[in-house]
Steps between C-alpha positions, in 0.01 A plus 500: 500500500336662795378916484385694767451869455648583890734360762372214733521511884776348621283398841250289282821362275648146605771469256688813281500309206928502508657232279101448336394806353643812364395864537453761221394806517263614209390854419223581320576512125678767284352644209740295268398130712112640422532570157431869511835617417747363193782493715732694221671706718722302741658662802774290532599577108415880609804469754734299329519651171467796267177401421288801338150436501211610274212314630124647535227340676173447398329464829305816564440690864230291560633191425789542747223644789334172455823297508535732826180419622471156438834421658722162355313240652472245307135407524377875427707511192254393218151587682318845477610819690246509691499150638879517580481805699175367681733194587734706655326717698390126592837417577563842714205518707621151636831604524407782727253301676563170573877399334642773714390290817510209336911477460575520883200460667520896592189740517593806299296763405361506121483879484906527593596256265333659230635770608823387468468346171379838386844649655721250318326579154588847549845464566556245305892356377592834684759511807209590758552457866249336752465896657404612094189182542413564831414877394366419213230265695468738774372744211263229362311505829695136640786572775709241641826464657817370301478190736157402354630647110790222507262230596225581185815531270681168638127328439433657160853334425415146608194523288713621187340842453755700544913477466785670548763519202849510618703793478719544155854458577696518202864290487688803538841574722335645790429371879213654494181381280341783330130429593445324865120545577256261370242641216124407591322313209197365412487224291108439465233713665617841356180614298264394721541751730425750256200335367 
């Protein structure tokens, strides 16, 4: 089994790996895969049946802030708070530093893609369009064109820090699907720009 947290260049690649190894793509982990959550209430049992539930929680505020905080990676599960959110800021500053140039071999500007990450927090699963981030960084003091916005996001996306989830389209009798634009996601790096 071979891991790597980001995608490799393809100019520095001699073979794809076809027909040798296979590709999965891993998130970090859910509160059920970490322990932190009992996993009573199913979704799936939500949607298919007439389920009632009476279920209360005993994780507190805090407990979910830290969960939060700490993110799903596995190594930061079981250490103190403190350490796992000193990892990732770790983990950020050389994301906006050095991974960031790293992926493509392109000089981009740390400020703007924090920037940017900031942007995506804040409009997070929502329907946003590249004009609603461009404002938003233009506020924050970092301007760029939508030329140079599609580049960061199509590099953030090689290096698995941010993702798009499809649009819902329900099996319905309709031409027409009832969501078409992509939501913005994050899938790792959202508390760290708050912290």
């Amino acid at each position: 089994m071979l891991t790597d947290s980001s995608s490799v260049r393809k100019d520095v690649v001699s073979h794809s790996g076809a027909g040798r190894f296979g590709k999965i793509r891993m998130r970090t982990m859910s509160l059920y895969e970490s322990s932190h959550s009992s996993g009573k209430i199913s979704l799936i049992e939500l949607f298919s049946s007439n389920l009632e539930i009476s279920f209360e929680s005993d994780k507190t505020i805090n407990d979910i802030a830290k969960y939060i905080v700490c993110g799903g990676w596995p190594e930061n599960i079981n250490i103190e708070e403190k350490k796992s959110i000193r990892s990732l800021l770790f983990y950020y500053d050389i994301l906006i530093n050095e991974d960031i140039k790293n992926i493509d071999g392109v000089k981009r500007n740390p400020h703007t893609v924090d920037s940017l990450l900031k942007s995506f927090s804040r409009n997070i699963s929502t329907l946003s369009k590249y004009t609603t981030i461009l404002e938003d960084m233009k506020n924050n003091s970092s301007g760029i064109d939508i030329k140079t916005l599609d580049d960061y996001i199509n590099a953030l996306e090689k290096l698995f820090v941010i993702e798009s989830i499809e649009a819902w389209s329900p099996k319905i009798r309709s031409k027409y699907a009832i969501r078409n634009a992509e939501k913005k996601c994050w899938q790792t790096l959202l508390s760290l720009v708050f912290l």
